[in-house]
Backbone as CSV, one residue per row, in Angstrom:
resi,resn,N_x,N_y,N_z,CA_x,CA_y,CA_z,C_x,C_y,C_z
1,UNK,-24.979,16.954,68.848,-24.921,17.598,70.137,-26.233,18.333,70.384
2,UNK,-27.018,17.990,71.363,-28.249,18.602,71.855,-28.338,20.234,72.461
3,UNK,-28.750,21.150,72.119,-28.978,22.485,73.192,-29.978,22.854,73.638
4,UNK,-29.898,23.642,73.928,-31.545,24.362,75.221,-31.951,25.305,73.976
5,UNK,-32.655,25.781,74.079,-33.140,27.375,73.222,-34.511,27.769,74.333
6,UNK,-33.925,29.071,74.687,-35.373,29.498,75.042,-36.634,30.456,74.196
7,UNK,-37.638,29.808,74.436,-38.818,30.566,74.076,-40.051,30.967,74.911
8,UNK,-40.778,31.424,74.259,-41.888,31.937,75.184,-42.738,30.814,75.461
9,UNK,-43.637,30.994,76.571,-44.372,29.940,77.035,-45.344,29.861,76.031
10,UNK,-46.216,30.761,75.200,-47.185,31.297,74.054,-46.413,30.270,72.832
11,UNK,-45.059,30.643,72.636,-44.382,29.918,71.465,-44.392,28.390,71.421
12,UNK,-44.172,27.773,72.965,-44.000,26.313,73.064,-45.706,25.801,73.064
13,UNK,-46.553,26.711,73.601,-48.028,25.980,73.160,-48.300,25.849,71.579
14,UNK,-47.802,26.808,71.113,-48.242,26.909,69.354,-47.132,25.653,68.924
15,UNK,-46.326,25.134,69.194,-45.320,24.346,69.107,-45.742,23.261,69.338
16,UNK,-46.838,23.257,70.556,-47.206,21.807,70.883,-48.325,21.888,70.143
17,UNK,-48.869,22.277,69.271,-50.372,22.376,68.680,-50.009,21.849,67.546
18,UNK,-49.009,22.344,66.790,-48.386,21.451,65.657,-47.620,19.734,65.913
19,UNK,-47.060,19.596,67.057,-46.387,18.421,67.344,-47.678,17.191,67.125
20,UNK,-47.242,16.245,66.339,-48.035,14.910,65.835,-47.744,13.996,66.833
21,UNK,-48.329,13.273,67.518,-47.409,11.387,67.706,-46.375,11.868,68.364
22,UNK,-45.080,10.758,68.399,-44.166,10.934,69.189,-42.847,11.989,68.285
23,UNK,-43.506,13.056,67.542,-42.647,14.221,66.986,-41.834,14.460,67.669
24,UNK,-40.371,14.905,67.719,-39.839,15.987,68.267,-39.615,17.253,68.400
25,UNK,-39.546,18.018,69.007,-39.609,19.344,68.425,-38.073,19.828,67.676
26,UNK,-37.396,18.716,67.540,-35.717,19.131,66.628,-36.560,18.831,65.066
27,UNK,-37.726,17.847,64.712,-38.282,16.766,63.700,-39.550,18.047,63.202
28,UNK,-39.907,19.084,64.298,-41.204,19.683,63.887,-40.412,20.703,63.046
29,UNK,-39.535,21.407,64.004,-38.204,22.640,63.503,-38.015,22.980,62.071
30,UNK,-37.264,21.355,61.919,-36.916,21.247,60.441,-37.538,20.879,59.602
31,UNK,-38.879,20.339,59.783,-39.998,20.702,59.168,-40.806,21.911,58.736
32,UNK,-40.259,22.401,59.664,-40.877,24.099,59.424,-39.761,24.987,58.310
33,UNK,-38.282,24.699,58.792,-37.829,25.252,57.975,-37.670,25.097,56.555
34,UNK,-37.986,23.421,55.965,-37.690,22.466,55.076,-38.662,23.560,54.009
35,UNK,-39.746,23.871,54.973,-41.339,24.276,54.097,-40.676,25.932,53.749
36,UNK,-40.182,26.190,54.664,-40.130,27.954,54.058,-38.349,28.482,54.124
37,UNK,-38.152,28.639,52.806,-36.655,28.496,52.931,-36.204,30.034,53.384
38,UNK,-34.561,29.757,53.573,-34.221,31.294,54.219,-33.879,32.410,53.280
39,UNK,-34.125,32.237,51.808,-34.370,33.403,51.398,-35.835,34.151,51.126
40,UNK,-37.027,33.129,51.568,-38.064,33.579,52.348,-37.766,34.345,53.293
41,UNK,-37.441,34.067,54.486,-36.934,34.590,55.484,-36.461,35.783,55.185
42,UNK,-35.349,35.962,54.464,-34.256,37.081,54.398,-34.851,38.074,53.477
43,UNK,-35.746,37.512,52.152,-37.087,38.782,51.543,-37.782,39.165,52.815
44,UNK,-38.539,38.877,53.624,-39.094,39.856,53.964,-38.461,40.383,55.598
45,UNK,-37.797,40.149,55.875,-36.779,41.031,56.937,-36.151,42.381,55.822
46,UNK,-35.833,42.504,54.548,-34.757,43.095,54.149,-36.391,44.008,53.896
47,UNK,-37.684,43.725,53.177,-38.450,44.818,52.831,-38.956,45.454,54.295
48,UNK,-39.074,44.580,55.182,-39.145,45.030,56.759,-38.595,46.791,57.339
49,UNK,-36.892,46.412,56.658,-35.831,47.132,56.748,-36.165,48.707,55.709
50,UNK,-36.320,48.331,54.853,-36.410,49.216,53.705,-38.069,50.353,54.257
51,UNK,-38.934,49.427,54.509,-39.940,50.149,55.265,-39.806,50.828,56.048
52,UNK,-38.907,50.883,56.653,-38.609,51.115,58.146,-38.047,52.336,57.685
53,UNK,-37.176,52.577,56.734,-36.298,53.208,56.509,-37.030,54.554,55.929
54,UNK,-37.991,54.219,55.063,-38.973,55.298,54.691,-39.332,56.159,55.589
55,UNK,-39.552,55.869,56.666,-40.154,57.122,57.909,-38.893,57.465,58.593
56,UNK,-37.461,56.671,58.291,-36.511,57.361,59.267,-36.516,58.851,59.165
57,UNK,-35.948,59.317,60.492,-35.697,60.738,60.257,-34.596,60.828,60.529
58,UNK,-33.678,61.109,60.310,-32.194,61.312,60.958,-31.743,62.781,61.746
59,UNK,-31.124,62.867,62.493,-30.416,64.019,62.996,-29.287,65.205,62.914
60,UNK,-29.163,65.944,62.996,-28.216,66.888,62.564,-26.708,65.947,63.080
61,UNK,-25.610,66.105,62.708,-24.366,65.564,63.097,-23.761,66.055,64.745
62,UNK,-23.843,67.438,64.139,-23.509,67.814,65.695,-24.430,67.512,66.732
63,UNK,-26.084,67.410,66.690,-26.814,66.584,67.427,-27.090,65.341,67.880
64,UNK,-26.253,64.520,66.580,-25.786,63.082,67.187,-24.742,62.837,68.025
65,UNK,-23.848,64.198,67.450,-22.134,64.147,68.806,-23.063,64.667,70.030
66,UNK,-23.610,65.348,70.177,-24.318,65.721,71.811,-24.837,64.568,72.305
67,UNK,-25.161,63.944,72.119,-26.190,63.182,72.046,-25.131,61.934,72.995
68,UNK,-24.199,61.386,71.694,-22.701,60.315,72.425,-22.844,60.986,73.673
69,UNK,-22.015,62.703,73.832,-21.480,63.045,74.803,-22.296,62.808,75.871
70,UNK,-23.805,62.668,76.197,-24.403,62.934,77.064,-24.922,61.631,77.407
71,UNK,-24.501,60.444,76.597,-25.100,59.211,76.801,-23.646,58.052,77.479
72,UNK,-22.260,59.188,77.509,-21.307,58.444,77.647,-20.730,57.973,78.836
């Protein structure tokens, strides 16, 4: 079964820069993914996360309930 996906116009040129011959872009896709697997993927989203997390600052509790109340 075929679907749409949208992307950016920037994304489908870099898309067509890789496309060979009569490629498809379902044939380039899974080529791309074949090369970098998803626990590639999922390492560096999770150190992404963990980075991120280093500068959080969090808020007092009762300043997060104000916060609901005034956003509700």
């Amino acid at each position: 079964m075929a679907t749409t996906i949208t992307i950016n116009d920037e994304t489908k040129h870099r898309l067509d820069d890789y496309k060979m011959g009569k490629m498809t872009y379902d044939t380039l896709l899974n080529a791309f993914m074949d090369t970098v697997s998803i626990e590639e993927i999922a390492e560096r989203h999770i150190k992404e996360h963990y980075k991120r997390l280093e500068t959080f600052k969090g808020i007092s509790k009762d300043n997060f309930k104000k916060r609901l109340r005034t956003n509700a």
